[in-house]
N, C-alpha and C positions, 0 to 999 in steps of 0.2 A: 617434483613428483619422483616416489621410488623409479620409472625406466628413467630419468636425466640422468639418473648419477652412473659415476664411472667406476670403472671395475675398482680402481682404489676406493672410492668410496665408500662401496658398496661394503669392501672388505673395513674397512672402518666402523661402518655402521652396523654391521653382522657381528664384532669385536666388543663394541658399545652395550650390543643387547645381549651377549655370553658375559660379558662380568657384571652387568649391574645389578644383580643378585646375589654377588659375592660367592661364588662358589668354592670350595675347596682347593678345583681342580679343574681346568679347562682344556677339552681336548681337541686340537687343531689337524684335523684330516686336510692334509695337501691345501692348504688356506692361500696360496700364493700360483694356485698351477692355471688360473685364467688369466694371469696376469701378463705384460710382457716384458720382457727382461728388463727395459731399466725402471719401469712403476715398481717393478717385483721387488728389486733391489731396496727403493727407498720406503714402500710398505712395510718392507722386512724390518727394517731398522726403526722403522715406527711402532709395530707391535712391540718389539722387545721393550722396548723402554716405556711404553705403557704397562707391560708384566711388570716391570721392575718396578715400577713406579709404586704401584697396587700391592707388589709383595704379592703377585698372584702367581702358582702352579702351574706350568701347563704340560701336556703331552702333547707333542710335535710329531705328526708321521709326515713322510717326506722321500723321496725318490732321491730327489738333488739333493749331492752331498754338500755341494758348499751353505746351501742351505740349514742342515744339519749342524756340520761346524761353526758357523757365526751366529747361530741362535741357542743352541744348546750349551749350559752347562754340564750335561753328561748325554754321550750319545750310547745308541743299545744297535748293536748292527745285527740283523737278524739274518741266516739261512735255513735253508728249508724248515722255517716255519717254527726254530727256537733260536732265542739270544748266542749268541757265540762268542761276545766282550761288549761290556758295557764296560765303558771308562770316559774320562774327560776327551773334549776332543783333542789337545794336545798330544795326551799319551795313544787315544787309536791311532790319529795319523805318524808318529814319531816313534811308537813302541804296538803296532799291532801284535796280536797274538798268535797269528801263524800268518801265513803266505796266502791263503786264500785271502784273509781279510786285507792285509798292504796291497792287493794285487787291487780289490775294489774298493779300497778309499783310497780319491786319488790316483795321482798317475804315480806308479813304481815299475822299474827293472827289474831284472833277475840274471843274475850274469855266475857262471859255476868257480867254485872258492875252494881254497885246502884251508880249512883252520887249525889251530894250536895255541889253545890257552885262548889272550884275549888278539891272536894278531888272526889276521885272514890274508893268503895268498891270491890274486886272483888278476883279470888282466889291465888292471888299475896300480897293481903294484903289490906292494905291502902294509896294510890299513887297520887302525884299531879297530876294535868289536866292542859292542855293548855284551856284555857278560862275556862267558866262557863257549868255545866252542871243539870240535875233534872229528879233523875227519872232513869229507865231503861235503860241503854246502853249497845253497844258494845266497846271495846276496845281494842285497836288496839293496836299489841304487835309485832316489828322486830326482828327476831331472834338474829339479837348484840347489842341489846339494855338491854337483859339478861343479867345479872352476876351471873356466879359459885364460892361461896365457898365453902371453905370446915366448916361443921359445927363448931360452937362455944355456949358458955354461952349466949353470946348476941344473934347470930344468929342460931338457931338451926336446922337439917337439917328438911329440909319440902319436898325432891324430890327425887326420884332415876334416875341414868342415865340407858338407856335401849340401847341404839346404842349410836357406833360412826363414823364419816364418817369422813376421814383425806384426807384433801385436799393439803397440803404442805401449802400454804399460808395461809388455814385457817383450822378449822374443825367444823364439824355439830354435836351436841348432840340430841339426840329424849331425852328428858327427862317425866317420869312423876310423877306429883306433887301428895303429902299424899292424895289428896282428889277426885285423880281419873284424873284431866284434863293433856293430855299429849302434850305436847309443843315442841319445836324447838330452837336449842340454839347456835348463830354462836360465837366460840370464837377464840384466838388469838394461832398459831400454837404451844405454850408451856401450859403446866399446871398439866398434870401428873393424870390428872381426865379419870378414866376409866368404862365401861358398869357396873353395878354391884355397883357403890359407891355411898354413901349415899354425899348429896349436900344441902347447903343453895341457892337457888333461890330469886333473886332480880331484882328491875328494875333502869337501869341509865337515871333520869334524867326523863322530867315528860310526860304523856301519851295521846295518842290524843281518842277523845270517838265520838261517833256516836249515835244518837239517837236509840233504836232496833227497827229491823226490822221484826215484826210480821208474820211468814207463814200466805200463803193465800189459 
């Protein structure tokens, strides 16, 4: 009887009766937000591949971003009430379009930068940039885009770790850097790196800047 069945079900069976008319275009209002995080997870991954399957369209609205990202081939992030970048999800999370938008996909930093050309000065060191920049910036820093090592000749340490937050698949470092600014650091669930040790802080690979944004 339709009350037996369970919230994934249910969402299967409500999915069942929206394409088997074959529509154009199916539009998915918040289709996963009764669920609970780990049914949510694997309905998620069931729907897609039923779209795919069918070669069927759909529009996705949706709150949770990762949600967004793993089902979407093109996300539209909206404020106050118009689009502001539609792009793949790769290039919003990797190349957003200003700082409001990297600030809310996602977890990003902002730490103050001198640019010149393609380099950025800031308290990270000296780091390429994607495009050109001049002058004052922000600079947008994802917390696994950090690399911890452990000090050396070459690298010397420049950070101490202050927390740590172990996730099984991943874990969170609060780090802060010799010159005061304290940062966020996602890394890989091995490493042996504990609260209290001293760290080489680095960046993988080059950074995105943003002109600064002057208080008003």
């Amino acid at each position: 009887m339709p009350h037996e069945l369970s919230g994934g079900q249910q969402q299967r069976v409500a999915l069942a009766r929206a394409l088997a008319p074959r529509p154009a275009v199916i539009l998915l209002d918040e289709p996963f937000s009764n669920l609970d995080v780990e049914l949510r997870a694997s309905v998620r991954t069931e729907v897609r591949d039923i779209l795919a399957e069918v070669n069927a369209t759909a529009i996705l609205v949706t709150h949770d971003q990762e949600e967004a990202l793993s089902l979407a081939d093109r996300v539209a992030v909206m404020w106050g009430g118009r689009i502001i970048q539609d792009a793949g999800p790769e290039e919003l999370y990797h190349r957003p379009a200003s700082k409001t938008i990297g600030s809310f996909v996602g977890d990003a930093q902002f730490i103050p930068g001198t640019a010149s050309g393609r380099r950025v000065t800031c308290d990270l060191g000296e780091l390429p940039t994607h495009g050109t920049a001049s002058g004052t910036v922000d600079v947008m820093i994802r917390p696994e885009s950090l690399r911890l090592t452990p000090p050396g000749e070459v690298d010397p340490a420049n950070a101490t770790i202050l927390t740590r937050l172990f996730f099984g698949h991943d874990q969170v470092m609060k780090i802060r850097l010799d010159s005061g600014l304290v940062l966020k650091a996602r890394l890989g669930t091995y490493g042996g790196i504990r609260p209290g040790d001293r760290v080489h802080v680095g960046m993988r690979g080059a950074v995105l800047t943003f002109p600064r944004e002057e208080p008003t």
